[in-house]
C-alpha positions as CSV (number, residue, x, y, z in Angstrom):
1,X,-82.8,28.3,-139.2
2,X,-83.3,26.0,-141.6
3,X,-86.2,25.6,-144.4
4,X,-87.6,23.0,-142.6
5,X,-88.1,25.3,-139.4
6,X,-89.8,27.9,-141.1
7,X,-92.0,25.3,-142.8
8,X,-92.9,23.7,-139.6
9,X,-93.6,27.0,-138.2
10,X,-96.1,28.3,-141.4
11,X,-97.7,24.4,-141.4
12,X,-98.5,24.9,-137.1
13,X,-99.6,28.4,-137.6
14,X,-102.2,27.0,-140.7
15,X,-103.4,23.8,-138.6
16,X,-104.5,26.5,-135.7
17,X,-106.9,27.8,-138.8
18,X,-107.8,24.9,-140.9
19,X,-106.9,21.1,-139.6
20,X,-107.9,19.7,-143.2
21,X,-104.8,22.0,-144.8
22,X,-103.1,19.9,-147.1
23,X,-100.5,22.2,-149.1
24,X,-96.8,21.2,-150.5
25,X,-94.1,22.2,-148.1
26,X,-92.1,23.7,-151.4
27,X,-95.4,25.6,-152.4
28,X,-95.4,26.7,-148.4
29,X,-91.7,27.5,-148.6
30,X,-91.9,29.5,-152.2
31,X,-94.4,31.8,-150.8
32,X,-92.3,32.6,-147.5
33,X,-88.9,33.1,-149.7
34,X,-91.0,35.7,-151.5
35,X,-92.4,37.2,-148.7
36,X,-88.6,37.1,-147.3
37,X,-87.4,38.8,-150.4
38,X,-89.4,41.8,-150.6
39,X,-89.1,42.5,-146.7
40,X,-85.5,42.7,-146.9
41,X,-85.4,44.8,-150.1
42,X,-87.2,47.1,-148.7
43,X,-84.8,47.4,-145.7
44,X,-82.2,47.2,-148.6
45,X,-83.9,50.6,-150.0
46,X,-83.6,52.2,-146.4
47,X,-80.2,51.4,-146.0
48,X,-81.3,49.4,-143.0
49,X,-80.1,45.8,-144.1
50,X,-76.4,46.7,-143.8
51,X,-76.3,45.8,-139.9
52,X,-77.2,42.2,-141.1
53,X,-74.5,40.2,-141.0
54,X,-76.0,36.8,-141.3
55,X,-77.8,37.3,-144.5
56,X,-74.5,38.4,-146.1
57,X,-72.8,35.5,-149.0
58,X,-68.9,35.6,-150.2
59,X,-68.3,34.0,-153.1
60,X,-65.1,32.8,-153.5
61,X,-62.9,32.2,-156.5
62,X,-65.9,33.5,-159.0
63,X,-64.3,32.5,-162.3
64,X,-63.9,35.1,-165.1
65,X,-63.2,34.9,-168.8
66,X,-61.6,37.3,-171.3
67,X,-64.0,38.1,-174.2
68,X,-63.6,39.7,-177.6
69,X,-63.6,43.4,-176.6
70,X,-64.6,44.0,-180.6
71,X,-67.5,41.9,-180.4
72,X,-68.8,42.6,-177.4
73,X,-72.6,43.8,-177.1
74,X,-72.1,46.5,-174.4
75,X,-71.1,48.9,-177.1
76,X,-69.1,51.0,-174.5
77,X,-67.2,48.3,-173.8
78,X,-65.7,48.1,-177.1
79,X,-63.4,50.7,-175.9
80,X,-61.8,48.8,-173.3
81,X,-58.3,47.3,-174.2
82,X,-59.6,43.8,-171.8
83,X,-62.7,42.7,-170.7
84,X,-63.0,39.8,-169.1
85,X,-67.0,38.1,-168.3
86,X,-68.2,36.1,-165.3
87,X,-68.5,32.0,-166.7
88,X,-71.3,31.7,-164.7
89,X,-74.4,34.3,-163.6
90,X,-74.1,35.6,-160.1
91,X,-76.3,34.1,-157.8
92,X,-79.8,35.5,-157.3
93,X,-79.8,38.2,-155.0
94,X,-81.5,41.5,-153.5
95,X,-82.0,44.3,-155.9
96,X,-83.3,47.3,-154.4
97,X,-84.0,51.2,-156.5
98,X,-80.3,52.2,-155.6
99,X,-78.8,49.2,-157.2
100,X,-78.1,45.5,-156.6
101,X,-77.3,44.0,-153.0
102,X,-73.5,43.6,-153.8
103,X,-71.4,44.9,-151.1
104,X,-68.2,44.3,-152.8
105,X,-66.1,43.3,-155.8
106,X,-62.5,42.6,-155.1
107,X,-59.7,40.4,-156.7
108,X,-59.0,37.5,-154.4
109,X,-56.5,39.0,-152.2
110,X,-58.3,42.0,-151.8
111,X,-55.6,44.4,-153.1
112,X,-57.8,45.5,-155.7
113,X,-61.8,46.8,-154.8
114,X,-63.7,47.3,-158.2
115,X,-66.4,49.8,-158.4
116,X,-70.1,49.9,-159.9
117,X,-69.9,51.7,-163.4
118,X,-72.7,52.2,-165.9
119,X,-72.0,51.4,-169.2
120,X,-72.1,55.1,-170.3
121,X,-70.3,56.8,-167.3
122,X,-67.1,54.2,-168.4
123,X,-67.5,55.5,-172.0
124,X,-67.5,59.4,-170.4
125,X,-64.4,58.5,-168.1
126,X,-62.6,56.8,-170.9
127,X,-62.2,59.2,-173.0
128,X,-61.0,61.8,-170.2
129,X,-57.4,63.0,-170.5
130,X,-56.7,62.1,-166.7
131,X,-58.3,58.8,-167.2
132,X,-56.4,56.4,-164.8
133,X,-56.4,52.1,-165.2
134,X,-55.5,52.2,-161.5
135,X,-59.0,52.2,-160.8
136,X,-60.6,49.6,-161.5
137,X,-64.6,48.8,-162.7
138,X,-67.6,46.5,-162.7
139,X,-70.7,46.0,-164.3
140,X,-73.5,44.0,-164.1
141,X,-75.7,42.6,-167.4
142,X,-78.1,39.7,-167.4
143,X,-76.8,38.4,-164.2
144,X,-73.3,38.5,-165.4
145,X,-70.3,40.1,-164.0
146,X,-68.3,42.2,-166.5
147,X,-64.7,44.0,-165.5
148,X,-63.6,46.8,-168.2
149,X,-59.7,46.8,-168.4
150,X,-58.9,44.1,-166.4
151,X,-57.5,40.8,-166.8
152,X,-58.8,39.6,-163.6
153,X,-59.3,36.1,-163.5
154,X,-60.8,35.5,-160.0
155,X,-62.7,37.6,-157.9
156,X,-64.5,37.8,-154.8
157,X,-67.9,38.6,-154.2
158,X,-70.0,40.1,-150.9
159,X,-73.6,40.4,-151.2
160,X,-77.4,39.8,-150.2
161,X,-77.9,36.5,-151.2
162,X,-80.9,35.0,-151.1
163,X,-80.3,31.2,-151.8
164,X,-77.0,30.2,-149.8
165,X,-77.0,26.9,-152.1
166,X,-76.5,29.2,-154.8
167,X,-73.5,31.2,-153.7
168,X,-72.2,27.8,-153.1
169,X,-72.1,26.0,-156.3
170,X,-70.5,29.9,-157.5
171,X,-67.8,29.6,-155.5
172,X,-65.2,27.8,-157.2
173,X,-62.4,27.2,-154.9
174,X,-64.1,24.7,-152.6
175,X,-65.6,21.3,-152.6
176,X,-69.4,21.8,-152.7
177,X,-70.2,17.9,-153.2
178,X,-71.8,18.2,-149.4
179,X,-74.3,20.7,-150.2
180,X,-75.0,19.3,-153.4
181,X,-76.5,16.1,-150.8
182,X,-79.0,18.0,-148.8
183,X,-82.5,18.4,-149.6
184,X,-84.1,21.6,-150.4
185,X,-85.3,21.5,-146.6
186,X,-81.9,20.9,-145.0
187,X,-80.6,24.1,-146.8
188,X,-80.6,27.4,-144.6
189,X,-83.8,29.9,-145.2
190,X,-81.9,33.0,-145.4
191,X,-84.0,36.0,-143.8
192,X,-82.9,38.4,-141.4
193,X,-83.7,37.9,-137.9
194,X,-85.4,41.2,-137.2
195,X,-88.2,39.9,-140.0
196,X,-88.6,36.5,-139.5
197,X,-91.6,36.6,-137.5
198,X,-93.2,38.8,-139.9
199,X,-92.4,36.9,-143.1
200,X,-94.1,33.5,-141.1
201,X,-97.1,35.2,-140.3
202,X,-97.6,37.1,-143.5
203,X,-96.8,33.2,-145.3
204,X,-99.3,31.7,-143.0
205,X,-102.1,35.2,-143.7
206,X,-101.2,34.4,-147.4
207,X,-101.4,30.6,-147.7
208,X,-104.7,30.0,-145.4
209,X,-106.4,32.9,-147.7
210,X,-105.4,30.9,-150.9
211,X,-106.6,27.6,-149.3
212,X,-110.4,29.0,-148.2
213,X,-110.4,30.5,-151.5
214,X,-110.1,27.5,-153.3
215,X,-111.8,25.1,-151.1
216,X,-115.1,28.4,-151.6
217,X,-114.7,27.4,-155.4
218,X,-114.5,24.2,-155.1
219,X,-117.9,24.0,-153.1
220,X,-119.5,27.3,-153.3
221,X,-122.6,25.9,-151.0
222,X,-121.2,25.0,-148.5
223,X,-119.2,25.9,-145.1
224,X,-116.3,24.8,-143.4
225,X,-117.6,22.1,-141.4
226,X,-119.7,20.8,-144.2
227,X,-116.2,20.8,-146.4
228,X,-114.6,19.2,-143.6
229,X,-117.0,16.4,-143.2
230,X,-117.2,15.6,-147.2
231,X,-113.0,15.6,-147.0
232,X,-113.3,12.3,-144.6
């Protein structure tokens, strides 16, 4: 479903409450991404969002750069023989209170799966006797991607996206230039299935409270058919 659909769904919903609605579809469409996020992080935070396999992004060919290990301002990091950082942020995504809505770190063959790390767990695991470069690491700072002890110039990345156009200008191993055409409507609303219907109605609960609100402020004596009349 596209953006267009669910804002043609929220605007039919609002003209059943109020036929003198007049609200920006992206104002319409901001409100139901939101409402869209925070459904689905809280399904992220039951471990219920996994079965979703629509809302799920790969990024392909996310382009890394080595960085001055010495000077970098993860202090931890300074003990890692290569570091390399993501050029670009990742793409906004779902973050939940066990983590970030990444599935999956890999090179781009898939040979080699990198693993969350904190900072100070590396640093602990570092400086272990047994400690192995066989397995390999990633972190997460300021939206970018950071692999300790690696020289890793691609990866590939599985996650929650929430804004496909995003994951699409990341990925840099295919031509984008179509995307880059379409209108913010034309793009795909990502949401998953099970809470569409929830996040239109909640949008439509949300937007017609903000409109009667302001349309009360705006003529504090009056009522709805007076308003209506004085709008023609």
């Amino acid at each position: 479903m596209t953006n267009s659909d669910v804002v043609t769904r929220i605007v039919n919903g609002l003209k059943a409450t109020s036929k003198d609605l007049h609200i920006s579809k992206r104002y319409i469409l901001n409100i139901a991404k939101t409402k869209a996020k925070y459904l689905m992080t809280q399904k992220l935070d039951e471990g219920t969002l996994f079965r979703e396999e629509g809302i799920i992004s790969t990024i392909e060919c996310f382009k890394m750069k080595s960085v001055d290990v010495k000077s970098c301002d993860i202090f931890e990091f300074r003990l890692c023989e290569n570091l390399m950082k993501s050029c670009e942020k990742i793409p906004e995504g779902l973050f939940g209170k066990n983590g970030s809505g990444i599935l999956s770190v890999t090179n781009i063959d898939g040979s080699i799966s990198y693993t969350y790390v904190s900072p100070r767990t590396f640093s602990i695991n570092k400086k272990r006797k047994h400690y192995s470069k066989k397995i390999k690491y990633y972190y997460i700072k300021d939206g970018y991607l950071y692999l300790p002890d690696s020289k890793n110039e691609i990866v590939e990345i599985r996650m929650f996206s929430t804004d496909k156009s995003q994951v699409d200008s990341a990925c840099g191993c295919k031509d984008n230039s179509s995307n880059n055409c379409k209108s913010y409507l034309e793009l795909d609303f990502v949401c998953s299935d099970r809470l569409l219907d929830s996040v239109i109605r909640d949008t439509i609960q949300e937007v017609a409270s903000i409109y009667r609100t302001s349309q009360a402020d705006e003529n504090p004596n009056m009522d709805e058919n007076q308003k209506t009349q004085t709008t023609q």
